[in-house]
N, C-alpha and C positions, 0 to 999 in steps of 0.2 A: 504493500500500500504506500511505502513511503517514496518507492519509486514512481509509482505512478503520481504520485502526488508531486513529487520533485520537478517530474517532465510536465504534468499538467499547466507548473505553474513555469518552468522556463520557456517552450513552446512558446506563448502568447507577447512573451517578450522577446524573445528573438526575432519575431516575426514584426514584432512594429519598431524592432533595431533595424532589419532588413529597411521595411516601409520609409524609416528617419533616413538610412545610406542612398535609398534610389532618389529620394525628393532632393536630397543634395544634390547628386549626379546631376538633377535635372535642369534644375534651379541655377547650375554651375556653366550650366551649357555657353558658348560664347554666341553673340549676337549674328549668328549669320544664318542665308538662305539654304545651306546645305555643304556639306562637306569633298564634296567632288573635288575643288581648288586645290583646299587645303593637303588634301591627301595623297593625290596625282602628286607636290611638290615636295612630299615626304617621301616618297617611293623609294628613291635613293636609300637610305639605311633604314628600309622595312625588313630585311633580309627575306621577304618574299614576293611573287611576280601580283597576285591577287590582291587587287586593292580591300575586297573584304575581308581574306582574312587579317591583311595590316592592318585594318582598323580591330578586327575582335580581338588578334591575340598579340597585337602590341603595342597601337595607335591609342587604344580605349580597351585594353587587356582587363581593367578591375572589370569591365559589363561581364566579360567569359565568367570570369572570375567566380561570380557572384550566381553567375546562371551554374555554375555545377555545384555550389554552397544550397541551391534555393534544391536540387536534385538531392543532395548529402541530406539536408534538412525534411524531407518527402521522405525518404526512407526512415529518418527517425520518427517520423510522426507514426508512421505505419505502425513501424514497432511498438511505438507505446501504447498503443492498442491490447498487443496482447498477443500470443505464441500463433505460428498460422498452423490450421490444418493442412494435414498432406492430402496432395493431389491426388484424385480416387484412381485406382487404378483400370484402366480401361484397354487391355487391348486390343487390337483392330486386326480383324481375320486377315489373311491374308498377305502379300509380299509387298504391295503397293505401297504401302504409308514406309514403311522401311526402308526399299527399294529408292523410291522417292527422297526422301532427306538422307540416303548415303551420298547422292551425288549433290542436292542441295546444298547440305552444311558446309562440307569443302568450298563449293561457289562463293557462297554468303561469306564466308571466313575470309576469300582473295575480295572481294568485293568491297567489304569494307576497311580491309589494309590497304584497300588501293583506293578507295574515297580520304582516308584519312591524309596519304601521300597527295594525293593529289590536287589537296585543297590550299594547298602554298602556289600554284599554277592556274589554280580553275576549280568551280565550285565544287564545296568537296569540307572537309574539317573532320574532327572529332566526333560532333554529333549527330552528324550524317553518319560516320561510319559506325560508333559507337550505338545506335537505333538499327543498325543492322546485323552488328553482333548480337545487341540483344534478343532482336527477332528470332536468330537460331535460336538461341537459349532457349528461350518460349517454346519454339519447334520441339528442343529434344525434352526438356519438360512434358510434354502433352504425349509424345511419344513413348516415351519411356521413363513413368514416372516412377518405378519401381526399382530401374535397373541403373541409373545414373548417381552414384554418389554426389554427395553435399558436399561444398565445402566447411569444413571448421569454421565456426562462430566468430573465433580470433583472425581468420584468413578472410571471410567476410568482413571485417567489419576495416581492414586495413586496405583493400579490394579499394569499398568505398569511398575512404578517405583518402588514397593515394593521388588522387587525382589534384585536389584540395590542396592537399600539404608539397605535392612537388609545385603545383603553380605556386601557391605564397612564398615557398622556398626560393623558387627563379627571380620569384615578384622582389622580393626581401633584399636578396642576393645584388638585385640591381640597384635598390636604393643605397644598399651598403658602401657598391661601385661607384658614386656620383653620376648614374644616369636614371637616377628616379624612381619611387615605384612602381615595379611592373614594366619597368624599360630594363633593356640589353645593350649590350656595347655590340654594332651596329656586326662588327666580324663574327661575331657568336649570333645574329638573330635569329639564322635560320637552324641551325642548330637546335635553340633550346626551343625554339616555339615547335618544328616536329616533334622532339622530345615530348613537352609539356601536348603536345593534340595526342600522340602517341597513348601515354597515360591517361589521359582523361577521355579517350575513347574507352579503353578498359572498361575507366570505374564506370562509365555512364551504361555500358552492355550492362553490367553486373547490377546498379540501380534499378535498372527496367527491367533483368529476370527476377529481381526480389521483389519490385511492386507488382508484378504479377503474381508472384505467389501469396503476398502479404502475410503480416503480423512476422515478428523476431524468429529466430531459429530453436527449436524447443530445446535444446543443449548448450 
């Protein structure tokens, strides 16, 4: 009881810490029609070809930032709900559904290694691919909920958070540097932003196979 009582009452203020941090962002914004100018004449030390992703993961990196916090915080909320049931076991006569996601998941797996690669070039990032990892997940879920091992609670929950803790780390790292929070010294950009899309693809597949299962892990 005391944990739920705990998260009951952190929950509702995190959420309007969130709500206080976007009204600033917003409120912060400088006076102009749109940011096309601006960003075309940064391009130069974006360390990537795609003007979006130079503005998410390192023109206005805290927005990323805060979009895989608002995800890390969605799986906490689930949890404090309470343990989930397991998925009923159901399976489907036949070679078809088998058949079918042996060649699928393989796909899906190159598909979103190569949306996450490819989003420093052309549309593409993290959460494009990261939404597609998670999808297999879901797949082999449904498919074989009986026969897939879990991971540990503690590997879950570092899963999650890795995403989080290596961005504020890069994020950290830079201000340390003298080139700001959430900026890179211009030869490392492209680097650590792969890096950082890399990771928070991960976490974010593993976010969306646990909000589809919902409630914490019963161990």
């Amino acid at each position: 009881m005391t944990r739920h009582r705990a998260a009951a009452t952190l929950m509702p203020l995190m959420s309007l810490a969130l709500a206080g941090l976007l009204v600033v962002a917003v409120l912060d914004l400088p006076p102009q029609s749109g940011l096309a100018e601006p960003v075309a004449g940064a391009m130069d030390r974006a360390g990537v070809d795609h003007p979006v992703t130079a503005v998410l993961l390192n023109f206005r990196a805290y927005d990323t930032f805060l979009e895989l916090a608002v995800l890390l915080l969605a799986v906490l909320a689930v949890w404090s709900l309470g343990r989930r049931d397991p998925i009923p076991a159901r399976p489907v006569q036949g070679p078809v559904l088998h058949g079918t996601l042996r060649h699928l998941i393989p796909v899906a797996v190159v598909t979103g290694g190569y949306l996450v690669w490819v989003g420093s070039s052309d549309s593409g990032g993290a959460f494009q691919g990261g939404a597609v990892l998670g999808a297999a997940g879901v797949m082999l879920m449904l498919s074989r909920p009986r026969e897939l091992p879990m991971l540990p609670a503690p590997l879950q929950r570092l899963g999650l958070a890795l995403g989080v803790c290596v961005f504020l780390a890069v994020g950290t790292a830079g201000l340390l540097a003298g080139h700001g929070f959430m900026g890179y010294p211009p030869d490392w950009a492209y680097p650590l932003i792969l890096g950082i899309e890399l990771v928070a693809a991960l976490s974010i597949a593993l976010t969306l196979v646990l909000l589809f299962l919902g409630g914490r892990h019963g161990h």
